[in-house]
ZAMARGU-4260 file (C-alpha; in steps of 0.2 Angstrom, whole numbers, plus 5000, padded with zeros to 4 digits):
<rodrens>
0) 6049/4738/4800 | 6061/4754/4796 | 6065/4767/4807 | 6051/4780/4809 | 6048/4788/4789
5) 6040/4806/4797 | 6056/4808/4806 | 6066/4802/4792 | 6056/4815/4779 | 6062/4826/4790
10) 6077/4826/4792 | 6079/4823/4772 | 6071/4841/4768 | 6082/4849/4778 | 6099/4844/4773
15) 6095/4847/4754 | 6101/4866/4760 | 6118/4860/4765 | 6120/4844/4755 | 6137/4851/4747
20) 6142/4856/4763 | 6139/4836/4769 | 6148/4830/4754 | 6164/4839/4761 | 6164/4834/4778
25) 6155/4817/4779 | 6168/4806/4786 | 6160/4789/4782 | 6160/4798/4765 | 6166/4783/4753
30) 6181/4785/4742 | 6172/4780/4729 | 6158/4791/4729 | 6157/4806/4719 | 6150/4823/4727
35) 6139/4834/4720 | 6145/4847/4712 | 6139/4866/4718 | 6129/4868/4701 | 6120/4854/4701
40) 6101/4854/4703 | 6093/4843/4720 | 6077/4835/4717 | 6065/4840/4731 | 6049/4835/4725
45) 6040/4819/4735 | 6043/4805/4724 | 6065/4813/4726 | 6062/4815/4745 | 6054/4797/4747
50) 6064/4790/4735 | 6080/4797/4744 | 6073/4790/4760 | 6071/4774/4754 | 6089/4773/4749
55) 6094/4780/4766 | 6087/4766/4774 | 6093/4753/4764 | 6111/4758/4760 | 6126/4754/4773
60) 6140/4767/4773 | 6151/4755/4781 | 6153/4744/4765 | 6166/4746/4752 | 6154/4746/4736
65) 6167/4738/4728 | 6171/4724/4740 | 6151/4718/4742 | 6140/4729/4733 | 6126/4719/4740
70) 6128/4724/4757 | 6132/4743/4752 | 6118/4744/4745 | 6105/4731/4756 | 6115/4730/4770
75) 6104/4741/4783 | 6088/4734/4776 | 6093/4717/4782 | 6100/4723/4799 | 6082/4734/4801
80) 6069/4722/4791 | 6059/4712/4801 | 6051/4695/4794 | 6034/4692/4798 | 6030/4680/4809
85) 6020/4674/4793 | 6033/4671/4783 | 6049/4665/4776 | 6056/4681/4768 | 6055/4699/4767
90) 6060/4708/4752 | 6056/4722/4739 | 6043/4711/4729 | 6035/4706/4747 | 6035/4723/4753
95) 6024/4726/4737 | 6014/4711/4737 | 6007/4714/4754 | 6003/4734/4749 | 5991/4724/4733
100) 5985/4713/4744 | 5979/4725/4755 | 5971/4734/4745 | 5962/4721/4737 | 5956/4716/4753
105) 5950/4733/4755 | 5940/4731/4738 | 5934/4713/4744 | 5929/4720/4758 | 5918/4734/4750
110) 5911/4720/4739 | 5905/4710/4751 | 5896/4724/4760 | 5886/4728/4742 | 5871/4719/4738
115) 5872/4718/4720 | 5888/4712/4713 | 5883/4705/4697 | 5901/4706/4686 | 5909/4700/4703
120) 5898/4687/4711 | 5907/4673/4710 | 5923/4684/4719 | 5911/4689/4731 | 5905/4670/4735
125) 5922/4661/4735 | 5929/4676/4747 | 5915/4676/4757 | 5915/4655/4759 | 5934/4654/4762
130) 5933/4666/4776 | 5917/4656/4785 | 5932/4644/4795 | 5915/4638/4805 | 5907/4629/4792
135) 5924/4622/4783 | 5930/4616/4801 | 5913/4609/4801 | 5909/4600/4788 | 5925/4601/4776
140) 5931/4583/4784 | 5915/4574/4779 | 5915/4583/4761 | 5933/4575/4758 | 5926/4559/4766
145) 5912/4559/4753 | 5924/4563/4737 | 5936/4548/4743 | 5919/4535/4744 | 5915/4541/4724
150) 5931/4540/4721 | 5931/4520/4727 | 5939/4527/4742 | 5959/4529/4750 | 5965/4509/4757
155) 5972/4517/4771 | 5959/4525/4777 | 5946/4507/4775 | 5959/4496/4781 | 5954/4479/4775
160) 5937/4487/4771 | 5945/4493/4752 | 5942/4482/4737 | 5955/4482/4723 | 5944/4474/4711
165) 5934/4488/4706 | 5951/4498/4705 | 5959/4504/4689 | 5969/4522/4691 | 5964/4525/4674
170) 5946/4528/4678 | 5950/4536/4695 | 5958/4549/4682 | 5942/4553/4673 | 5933/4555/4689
175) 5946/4565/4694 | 5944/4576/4677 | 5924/4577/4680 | 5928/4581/4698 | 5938/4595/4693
180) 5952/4586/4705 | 5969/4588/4694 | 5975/4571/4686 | 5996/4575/4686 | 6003/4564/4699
185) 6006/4549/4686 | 6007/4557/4670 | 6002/4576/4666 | 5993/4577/4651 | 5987/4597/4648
190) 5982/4605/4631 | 5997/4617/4627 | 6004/4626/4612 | 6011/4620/4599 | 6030/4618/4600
195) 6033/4618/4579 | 6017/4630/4577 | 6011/4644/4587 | 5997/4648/4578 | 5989/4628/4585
200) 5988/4618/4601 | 5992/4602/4604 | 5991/4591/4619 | 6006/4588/4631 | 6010/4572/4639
205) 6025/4576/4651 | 6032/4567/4668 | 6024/4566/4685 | 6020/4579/4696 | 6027/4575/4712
210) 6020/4578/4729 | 6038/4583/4737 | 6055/4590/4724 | 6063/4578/4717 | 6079/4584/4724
215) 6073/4577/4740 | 6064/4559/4734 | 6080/4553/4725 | 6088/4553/4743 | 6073/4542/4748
220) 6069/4542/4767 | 6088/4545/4773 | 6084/4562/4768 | 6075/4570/4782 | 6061/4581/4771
225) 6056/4564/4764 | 6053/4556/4782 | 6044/4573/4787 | 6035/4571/4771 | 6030/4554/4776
230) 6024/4559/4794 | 6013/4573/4786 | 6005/4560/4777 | 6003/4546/4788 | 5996/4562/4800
235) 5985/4567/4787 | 5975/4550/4784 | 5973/4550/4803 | 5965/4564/4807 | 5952/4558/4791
240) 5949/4544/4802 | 5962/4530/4797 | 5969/4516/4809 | 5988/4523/4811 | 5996/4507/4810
245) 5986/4507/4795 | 5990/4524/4789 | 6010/4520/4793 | 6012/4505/4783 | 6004/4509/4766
250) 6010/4528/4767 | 6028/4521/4768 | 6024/4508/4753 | 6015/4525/4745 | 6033/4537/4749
255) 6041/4521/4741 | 6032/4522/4727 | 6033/4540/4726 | 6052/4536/4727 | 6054/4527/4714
260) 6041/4538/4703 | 6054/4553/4706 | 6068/4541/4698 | 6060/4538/4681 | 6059/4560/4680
265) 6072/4568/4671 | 6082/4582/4683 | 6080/4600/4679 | 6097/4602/4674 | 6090/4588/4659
270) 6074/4601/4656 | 6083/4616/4646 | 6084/4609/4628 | 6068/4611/4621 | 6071/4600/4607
275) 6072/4584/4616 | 6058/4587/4627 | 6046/4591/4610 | 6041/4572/4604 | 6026/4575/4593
280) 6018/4557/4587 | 6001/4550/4583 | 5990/4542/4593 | 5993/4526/4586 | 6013/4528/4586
285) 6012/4531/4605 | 5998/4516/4609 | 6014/4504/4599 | 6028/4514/4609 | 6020/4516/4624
290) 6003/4503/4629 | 6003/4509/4648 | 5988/4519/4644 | 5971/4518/4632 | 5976/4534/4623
295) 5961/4536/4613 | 5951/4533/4628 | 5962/4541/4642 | 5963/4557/4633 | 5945/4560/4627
300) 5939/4557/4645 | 5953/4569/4653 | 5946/4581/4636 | 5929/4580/4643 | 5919/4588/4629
305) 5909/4580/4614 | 5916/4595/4603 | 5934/4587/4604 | 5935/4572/4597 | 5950/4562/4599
310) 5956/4549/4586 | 5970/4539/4581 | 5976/4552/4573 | 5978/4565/4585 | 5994/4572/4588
315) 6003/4572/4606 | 6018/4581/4611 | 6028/4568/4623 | 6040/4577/4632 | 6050/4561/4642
320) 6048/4547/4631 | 6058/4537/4642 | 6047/4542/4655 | 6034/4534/4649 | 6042/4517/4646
325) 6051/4516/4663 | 6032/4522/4672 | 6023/4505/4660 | 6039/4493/4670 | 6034/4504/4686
330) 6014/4500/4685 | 6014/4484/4680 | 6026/4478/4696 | 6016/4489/4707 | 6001/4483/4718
335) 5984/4490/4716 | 5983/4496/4736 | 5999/4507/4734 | 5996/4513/4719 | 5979/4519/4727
340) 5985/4524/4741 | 5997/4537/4732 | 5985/4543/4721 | 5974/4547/4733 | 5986/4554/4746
345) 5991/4566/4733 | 5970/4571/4730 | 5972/4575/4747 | 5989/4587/4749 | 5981/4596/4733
350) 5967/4600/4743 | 5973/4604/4760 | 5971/4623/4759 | 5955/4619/4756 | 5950/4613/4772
355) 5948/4612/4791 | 5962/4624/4804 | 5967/4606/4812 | 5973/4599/4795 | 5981/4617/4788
360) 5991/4618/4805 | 5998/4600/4801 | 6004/4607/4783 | 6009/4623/4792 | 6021/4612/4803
365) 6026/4601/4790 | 6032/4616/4779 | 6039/4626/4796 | 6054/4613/4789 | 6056/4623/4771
370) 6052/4639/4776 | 6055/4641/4794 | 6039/4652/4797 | 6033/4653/4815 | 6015/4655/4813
375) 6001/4653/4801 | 5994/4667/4789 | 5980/4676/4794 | 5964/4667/4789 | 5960/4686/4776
380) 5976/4683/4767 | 5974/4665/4764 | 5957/4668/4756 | 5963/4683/4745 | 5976/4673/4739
385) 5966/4658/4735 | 5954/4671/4727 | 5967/4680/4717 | 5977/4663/4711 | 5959/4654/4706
390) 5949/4670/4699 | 5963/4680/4692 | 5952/4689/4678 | 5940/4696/4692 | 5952/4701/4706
395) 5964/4708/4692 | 5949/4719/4686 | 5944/4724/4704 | 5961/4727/4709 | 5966/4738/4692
400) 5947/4748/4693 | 5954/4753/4709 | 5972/4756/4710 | 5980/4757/4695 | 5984/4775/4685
405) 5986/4772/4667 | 6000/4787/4669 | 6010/4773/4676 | 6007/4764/4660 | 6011/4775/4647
410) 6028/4779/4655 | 6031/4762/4657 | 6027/4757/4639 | 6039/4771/4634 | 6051/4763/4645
415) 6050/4747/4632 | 6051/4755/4620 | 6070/4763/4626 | 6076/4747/4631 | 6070/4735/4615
420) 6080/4750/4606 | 6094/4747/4616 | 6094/4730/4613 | 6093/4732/4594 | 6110/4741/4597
425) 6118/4729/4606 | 6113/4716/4595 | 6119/4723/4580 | 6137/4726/4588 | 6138/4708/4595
430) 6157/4700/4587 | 6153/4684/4589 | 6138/4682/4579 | 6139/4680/4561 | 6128/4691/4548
435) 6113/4677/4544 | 6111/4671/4562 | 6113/4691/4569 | 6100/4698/4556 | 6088/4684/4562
440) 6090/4689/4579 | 6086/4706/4576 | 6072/4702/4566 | 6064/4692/4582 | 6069/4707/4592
445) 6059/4717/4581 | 6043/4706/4581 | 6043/4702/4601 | 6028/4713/4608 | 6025/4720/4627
450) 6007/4719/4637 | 6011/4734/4651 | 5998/4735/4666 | 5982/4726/4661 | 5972/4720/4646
455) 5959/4735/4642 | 5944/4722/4642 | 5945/4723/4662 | 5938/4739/4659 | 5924/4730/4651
460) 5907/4721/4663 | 5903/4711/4650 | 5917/4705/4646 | 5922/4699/4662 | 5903/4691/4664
465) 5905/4681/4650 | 5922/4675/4654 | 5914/4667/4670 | 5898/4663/4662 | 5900/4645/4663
470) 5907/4645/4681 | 5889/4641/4692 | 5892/4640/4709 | 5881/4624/4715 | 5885/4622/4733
475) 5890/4631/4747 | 5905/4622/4754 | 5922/4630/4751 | 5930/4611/4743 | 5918/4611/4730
480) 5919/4629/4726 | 5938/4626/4723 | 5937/4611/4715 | 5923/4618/4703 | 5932/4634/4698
485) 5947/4620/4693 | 5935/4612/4683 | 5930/4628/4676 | 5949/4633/4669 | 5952/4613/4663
490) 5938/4615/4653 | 5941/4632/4645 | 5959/4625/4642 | 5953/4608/4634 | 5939/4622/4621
495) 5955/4628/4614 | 5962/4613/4607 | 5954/4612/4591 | 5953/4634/4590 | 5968/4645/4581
500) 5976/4651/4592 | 5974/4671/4596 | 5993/4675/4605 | 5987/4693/4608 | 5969/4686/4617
505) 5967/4696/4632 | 5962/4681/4643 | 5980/4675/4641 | 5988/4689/4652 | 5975/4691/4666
510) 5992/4690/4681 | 5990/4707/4683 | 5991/4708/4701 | 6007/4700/4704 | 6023/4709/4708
515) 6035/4699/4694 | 6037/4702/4676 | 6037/4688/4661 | 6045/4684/4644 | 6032/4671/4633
520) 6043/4659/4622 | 6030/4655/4612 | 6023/4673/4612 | 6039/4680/4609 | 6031/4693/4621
525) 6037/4703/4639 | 6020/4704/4651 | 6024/4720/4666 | 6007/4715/4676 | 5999/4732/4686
530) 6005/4724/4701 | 6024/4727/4699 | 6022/4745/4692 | 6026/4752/4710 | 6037/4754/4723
535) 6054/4754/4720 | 6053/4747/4706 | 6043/4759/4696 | 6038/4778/4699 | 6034/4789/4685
540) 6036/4804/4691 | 6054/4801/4702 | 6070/4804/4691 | 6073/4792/4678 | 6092/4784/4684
545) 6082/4775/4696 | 6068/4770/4685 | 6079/4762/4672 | 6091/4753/4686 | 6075/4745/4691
550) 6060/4743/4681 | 6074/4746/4666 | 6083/4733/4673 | 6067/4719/4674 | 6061/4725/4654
555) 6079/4720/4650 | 6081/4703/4660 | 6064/4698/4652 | 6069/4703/4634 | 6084/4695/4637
560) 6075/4677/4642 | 6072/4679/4622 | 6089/4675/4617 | 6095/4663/4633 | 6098/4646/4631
565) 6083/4642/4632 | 6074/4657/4621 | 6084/4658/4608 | 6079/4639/4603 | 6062/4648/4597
570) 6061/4659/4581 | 6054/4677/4581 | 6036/4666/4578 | 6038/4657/4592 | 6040/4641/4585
575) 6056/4631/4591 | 6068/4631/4578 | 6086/4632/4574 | 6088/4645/4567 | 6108/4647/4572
580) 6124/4643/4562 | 6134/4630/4570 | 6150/4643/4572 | 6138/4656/4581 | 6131/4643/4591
585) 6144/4638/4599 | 6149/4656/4602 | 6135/4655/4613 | 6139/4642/4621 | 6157/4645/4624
590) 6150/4662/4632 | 6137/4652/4643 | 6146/4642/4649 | 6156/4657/4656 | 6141/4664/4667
595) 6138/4643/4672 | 6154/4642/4677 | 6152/4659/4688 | 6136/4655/4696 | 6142/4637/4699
600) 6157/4645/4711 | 6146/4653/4723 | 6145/4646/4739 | 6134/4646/4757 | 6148/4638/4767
605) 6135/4640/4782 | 6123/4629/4772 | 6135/4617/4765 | 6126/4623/4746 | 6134/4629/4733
610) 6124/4636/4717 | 6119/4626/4701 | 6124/4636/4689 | 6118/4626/4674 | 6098/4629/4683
615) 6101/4644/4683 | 6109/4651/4670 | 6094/4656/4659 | 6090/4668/4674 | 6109/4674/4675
620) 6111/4677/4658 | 6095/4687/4657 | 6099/4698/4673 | 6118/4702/4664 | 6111/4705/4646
625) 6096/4716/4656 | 6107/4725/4666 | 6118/4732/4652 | 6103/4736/4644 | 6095/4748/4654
630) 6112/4756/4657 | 6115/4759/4641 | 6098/4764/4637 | 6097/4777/4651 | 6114/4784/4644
635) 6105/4789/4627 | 6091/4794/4636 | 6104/4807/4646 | 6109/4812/4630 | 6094/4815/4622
640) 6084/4824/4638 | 6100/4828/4648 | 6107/4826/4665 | 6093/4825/4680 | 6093/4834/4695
645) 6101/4823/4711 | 6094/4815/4726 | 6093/4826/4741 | 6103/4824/4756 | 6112/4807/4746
650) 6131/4811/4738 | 6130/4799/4724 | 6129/4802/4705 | 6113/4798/4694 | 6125/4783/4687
655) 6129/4778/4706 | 6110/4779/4708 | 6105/4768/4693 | 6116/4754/4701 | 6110/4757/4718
660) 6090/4757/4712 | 6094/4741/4703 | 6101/4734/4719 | 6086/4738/4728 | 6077/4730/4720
665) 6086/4712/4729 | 6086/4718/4746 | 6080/4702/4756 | 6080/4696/4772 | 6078/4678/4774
670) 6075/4664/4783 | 6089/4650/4782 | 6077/4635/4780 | 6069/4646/4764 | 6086/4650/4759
675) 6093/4632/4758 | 6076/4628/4747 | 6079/4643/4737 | 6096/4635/4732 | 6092/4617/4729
680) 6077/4620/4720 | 6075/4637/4712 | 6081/4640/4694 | 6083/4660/4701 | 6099/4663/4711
685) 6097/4669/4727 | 6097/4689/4730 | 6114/4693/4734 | 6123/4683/4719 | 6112/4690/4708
690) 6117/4708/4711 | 6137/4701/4714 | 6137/4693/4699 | 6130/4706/4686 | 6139/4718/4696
695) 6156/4710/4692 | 6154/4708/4677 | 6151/4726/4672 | 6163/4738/4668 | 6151/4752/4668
700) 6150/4749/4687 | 6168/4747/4692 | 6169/4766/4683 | 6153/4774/4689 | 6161/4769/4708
705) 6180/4770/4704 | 6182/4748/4706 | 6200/4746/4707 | 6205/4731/4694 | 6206/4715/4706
710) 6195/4720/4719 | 6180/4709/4724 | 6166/4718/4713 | 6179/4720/4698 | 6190/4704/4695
715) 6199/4706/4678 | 6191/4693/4669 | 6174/4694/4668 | 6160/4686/4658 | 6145/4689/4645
720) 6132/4684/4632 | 6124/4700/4627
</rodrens>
């Protein structure tokens, strides 16, 4: 991918003996660089050397730092990176999610090759089925064929053979629950915490799950995705065996339906105060308000367990109510056939990954459209991350047993521990806030707790038996496996209804082995699983500028999503309150709608797109407030441990450093079909805005790399929230 690292290494432990000496002379030397001074200490310990190489390959001299940061810093990484044919994109988090995955593949590997594998035997069997492609291409076809004929069966595959009298989508949805098939593509009804008590659960009832973005449905079939969408499914029924003029005529009255099913859901940019999505009712409130379902019934068949009994007087947490009353108009004017038809056409999308190559190349070449990949993953990678994704406890236990050093851990936790600090300064220096709303503030900042690598019970055989206890593997095909360990999660989330909840219960974080980090409204709590403790984002024994530009920079983006406009709706308990005077409130606000305003000016003229700056603005207000952060944090640190030594063979400054490390962290390469979805859909702006925008709003970076007042990466009027 990058040119070759042994030459690179090198070449970088020899200049470190005449790095003043390139300082001086360098002619593509910016003007805004600093150089090292002669009594400054290099760094010439590996993690420095790789570390420095790694910048080296990503950095382009040829750009201004302070007329596009982003390219300065990423700009040789997306002329040298190479996507994989795989895939849409190429970036720092890829990079590392392809290193965990091969190493779990290395540990799956071993597993499979050991004959007793008690703790891990359901890994073992799920792995080893999903990689037997004989027997799914085999018999996978017939074991869809078989669900569809319990399920009353899919019209356009029977033709006139389907009856609708023995239809009622209301009891497809409790075979669907016992099936362990999910029951979201009408209403999606899940056990959740409660909004007004996070000590209790409570069940949801939000909008339809849709098979394709709403963005796209609203448009209806002048939009091309939705005719492609519609072709994939017409494509689909035939190669299950339907007639295609058949398949043709009820998958277009199906899309239809699908259509106007989009057109009752409220819009993202609708989704983001909390309080108007919470609606918590009786039972028998909602059967008056809204008769297009049984509750009592409806909800103890989807519950599924004699220990939850479900009266008239249970509680439910509506989140649409007007969804519900424009879906009863919607079901009552809609034929039985279509709606069949779209339930079970979205069965089948749901479980395509499940099954034979010839229909997972017709998904392949229907997504070719979002992501512009040009060929299918290989079949090892699908199956590890079907593994990963569906038995997260094991595969996160393997994977930290493994490869993770608890080293990492405890320097990571101490890098918390600096930035909640910081925050606590900041906070208490905020103008704009008054004393009552400031003190509250700092008091959830004071409670909101960190889970750093993994929970300590993956350590733990026992525990991890128990956990899969009641998950018995009854057959042998690869549909049924999926569809059982489904059944197994529904079930466990369903057990919790009527238990306290525990937010510090180890089974809640078992992510570990993805490469993101998380901020818990409800928890008021930060997760950094094992998997992102790596690469450029994390090193504990390279210099700390680089470690608080990056994984700094992520602890403070995620305590930040604490006090967005989205977190700071929820009190330091979690419960979602308003704990904020009006006058600071709309401080806030006034200050949001700043970074909206921003965001909402970027532009891909190429793409004809432009950002959405009201999606994304939890996400932008969290990358600024992070940013300053770990700046900060890392200048008290300076102060209490002192300067570090440099970077060999690199003329920048531990402060340029931090900026370029966090940076880095964005370097991307991709593909413009992924990049168009990125910005229609996505509530995270893409790469490049996100490091131009925190950048030009910082006047810590226009003075570490001397930004003149107007230039591209320093305008004079910038914004901020924390």
């Amino acid at each position: 991918m990058f040119i070759n690292r042994k030459y690179k290494l090198n070449f970088c432990i020899s200049i470190i003996f005449f790095v003043e000496v390139l300082c001086v002379n360098s002619e593509n030397a910016s003007k805004h660089s600093r150089c090292i001074q002669e009594n400054k200490q290099i760094c010439t310990t590996p993690s420095c050397v790789y570390s420095a190489v790694t910048i080296m390959d990503r950095i382009d001299e040829t750009i201004e730092p302070c007329d596009d940061f982003y390219k300065f810093a990423c700009g040789n990484f997306v002329k040298k990176a190479v996507i994989p044919d795989d895939a849409p994109i190429v970036s720092s988090f890829t990079i590392i999610q392809e290193k965990v995955l091969q190493q779990l593949r290395i540990a799956l590997d071993d597993l499979l090759a050991t004959p007793e594998v008690k703790t891990f035997a359901t890994v073992k069997k799920f792995y080893q089925t999903c990689l037997n492609t004989t027997a799914i291409d085999t018999n996978s076809n017939n074991v869809t064929l078989n669900i569809l004929n319990k399920l009353g069966g899919w019209p356009a595959l029977l033709k006139d053979g389907w009856n609708e009298i023995d239809f009622d989508w209301k009891k497809t949805m409790y075979n669907f629950r016992e099936m362990g098939i999910p029951t979201h593509s009408l209403i999606n009804i899940f056990p959740g915490v409660h909004t007004y008590n996070s000590s209790q659960y409570i069940i949801n009832c939000d909008q339809a799950r849709l098979g394709l973005d709403r963005q796209h449905l609203i448009k209806g079939f002048e939009d091309d995705f939705v005719t492609a969408y519609y072709k994939y499914l017409v494509d689909l029924a035939i190669i299950l065996g339907a007639d295609k003029a058949t398949a043709e005529k009820d998958l277009k009255d199906s899309v239809n339906f699908e259509i106007s099913l989009a057109e009752i859901t409220l819009a993202s940019e609708d989704r983001r105060n909390m309080s108007t999505l919470t609606n918590i009712m009786t039972l028998s409130t909602v059967q008056k308000k809204y008769p297009v379902i049984p509750w009592i019934e409806y909800l103890q068949n989807l519950a599924n367990d004699p220990s939850v009994i479900i009266t008239e007087n249970e509680e439910i947490d509506i989140g649409v109510p007007k969804f519900l009353t424009d879906l009863n108009v919607l079901l009552q004017k809609t034929p039985k056939r279509v709606l069949s038809n779209y339930i079970m056409s979205q069965f089948v999308i749901t479980i395509v990954p499940y099954l034979s190559t010839k229909i997972r190349t017709r998904k392949f070449e229907f997504s070719k459209a979002f992501h512009g990949t040009a060929e299918m993953k290989p079949r090892w990678k699908e199956c590890l991350e079907q593994t990963t994704s569906g038995l997260k406890v094991a595969t996160g236990a393997l994977y930290v047993r493994n490869y993770f050093d608890d080293n990492d851990r405890k320097h990571a936790t101490a890098l918390v521990d600096s930035l909640r600090a910081e925050f606590l300064r900041i906070l208490k220096n905020v103008e704009w806030m008054d004393v009552d709303t400031k003190q509250k503030a700092i008091n959830k900042m004071l409670k909101m707790n960190a889970r750093v690598g993994y929970p300590s019970e993956f350590l733990d055989d026992r525990k991890i038996e128990k956990y899969y206890s009641k998950l018995n593997f009854n057959s042998d095909e690869f549909l049924e496996l999926t569809l059982q360990i489904n059944k197994f999660h529904v079930d466990n989330s369903y057990k919790q209804l009527r238990k306290v909840l525990n937010t510090s219960d180890w089974r809640r974080f078992s992510s570990v082995t993805n490469v993101n980090a998380y901020y818990n409204f409800v928890d008021n709590g930060i997760q950094l699983p094992a998997g992102i403790l790596q690469g450029v984002f994390f090193e504990s024994n390279r210099p700390n500028y680089l470690n608080f530009g990056s994984m700094g920079f992520a602890i403070g983006h995620e305590i930040t999503h604490g006090f967005d406009d989205m977190g700071r709706q929820y009190d330091e308990d979690g419960f979602l309150k308003d704990w904020w005077k009006d006058k600071t409130a709309k401080a806030f606000l006034s200050h949001a709608q700043c970074i909206i305003n921003q965001y909402s000016n970027y532009t891909y003229p190429d793409l004809h797109l432009k950002l959405n700056g009201i999606n994304t603005q939890g996400e932008n207000i969290a990358d600024n407030g992070g940013i300053k952060q770990a700046y900060l944090a890392y200048q008290n640190w300076i102060k209490n441990n002192g300067e570090e030594p440099q970077l060999p063979g690199l003329k920048y400054t531990p402060q340029q450093l931090f900026w370029i490390s966090m940076a880095n962290l964005w370097c991307v390469k991709e593909r413009n079909e992924y990049l168009a979805q990125e910005v229609l859909t996505d509530d995270h702006p893409p790469s490049d805005f996100r490091v131009k925008g925190l950048i030009s709003n910082s006047k810590y970076f226009s003075r570490d790399f001397n930004c003149p007042v107007g230039s591209p990466m320093n305008p004079a009027h910038k914004c901020s929230v924390w």
